[in-house]
N, C-alpha and C positions, 0 to 999 in steps of 0.2 A: 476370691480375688475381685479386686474393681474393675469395671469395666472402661473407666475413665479416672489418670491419676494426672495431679498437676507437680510436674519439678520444679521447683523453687531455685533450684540456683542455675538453670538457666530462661525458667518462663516458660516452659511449653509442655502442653498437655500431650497427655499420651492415651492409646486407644488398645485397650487388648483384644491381640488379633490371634487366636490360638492360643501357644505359649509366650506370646512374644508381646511384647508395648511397642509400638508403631507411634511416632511422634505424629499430633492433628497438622498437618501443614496446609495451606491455602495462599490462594497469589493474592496479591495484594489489588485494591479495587480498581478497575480503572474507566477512565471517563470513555465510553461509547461514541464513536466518534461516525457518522457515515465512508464510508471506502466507498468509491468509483472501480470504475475496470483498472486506472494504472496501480491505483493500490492493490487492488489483489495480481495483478500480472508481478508486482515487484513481489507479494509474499510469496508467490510461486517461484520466481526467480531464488532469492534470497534463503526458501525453505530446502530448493535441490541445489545452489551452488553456495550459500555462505551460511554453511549450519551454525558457526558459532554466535553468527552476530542474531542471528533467529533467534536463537536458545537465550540470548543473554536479552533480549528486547523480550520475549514471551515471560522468561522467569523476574525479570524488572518492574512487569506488569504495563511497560509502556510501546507495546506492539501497535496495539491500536492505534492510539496518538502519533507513529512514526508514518504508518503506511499512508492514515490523513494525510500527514503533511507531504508525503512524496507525493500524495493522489490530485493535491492542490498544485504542488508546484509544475508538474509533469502537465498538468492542464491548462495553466496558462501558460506556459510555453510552447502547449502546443496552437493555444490562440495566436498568440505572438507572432509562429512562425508561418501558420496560416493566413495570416493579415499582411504579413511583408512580403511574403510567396506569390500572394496575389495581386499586391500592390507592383509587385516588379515587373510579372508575368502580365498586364494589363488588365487581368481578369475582374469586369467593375461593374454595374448594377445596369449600364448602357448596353454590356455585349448580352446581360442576362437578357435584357428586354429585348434583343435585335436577334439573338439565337442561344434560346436556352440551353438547347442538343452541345451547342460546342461548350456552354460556359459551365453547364453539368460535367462534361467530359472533365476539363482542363479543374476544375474543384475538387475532383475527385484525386486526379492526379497530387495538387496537389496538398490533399487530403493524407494522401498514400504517406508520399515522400515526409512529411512533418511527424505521421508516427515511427517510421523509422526514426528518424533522425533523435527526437522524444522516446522510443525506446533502448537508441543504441547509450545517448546520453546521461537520461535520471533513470529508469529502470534497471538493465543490468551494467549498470558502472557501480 
């Protein structure tokens, strides 16, 4: 017996595994894209609460390319909302220079509050 046989009427090779032909299957290529922390915080999200849309983005081959784009959008929204947080709050380059202790504190704050808000919104929605 072959170790490798091609079917012609549907195109795909087959691998003998034992007694049996094992169709060769492979995902199809996909562009490598860097992820940041919200992309992987969404693939964890997404791999323990929405297993189909996982399954159906990994066997598509465009996993990668998805979690980029949520890792891009979830980031600058969280710029966005760091910038207007602080703009409301007064928090401005005068208080950093007159008392860094509080303009540290109040940045972090609201550092805090925009990853909430950034993860209740584009990550698990």
């Amino acid at each position: 017996m072959d170790k490798y046989i091609f079917d012609e009427s549907n195109g795909l090779w087959y691998e003998l595994q034992g007694d049996y032909y094992i169709p060769c299957l492979t995902l199809p290529a996909e562009e490598e894209k860097p992820i940041g922390l919200w992309g992987r915080r969404h693939l964890r999200y997404i791999k323990e609460h929405r297993k189909a849309l996982y399954s159906s983005l990994l066997l598509s081959g465009k996993l990668n390319s998805y979690l980029a784009d949520i890792d891009q959008q979830a980031q600058e929204q969280m710029d966005i909302i760091i910038q207007q947080m602080a703009q409301v709050q007064g928090v401005t380059e005068g208080l950093k220079a007159s008392d860094p202790m509080v303009w540290v504190g109040r940045m972090n704050n609201i550092q805090a509050c925009a990853m909430e808000i950034v993860n209740a919104e584009i990550i698990c929605a």
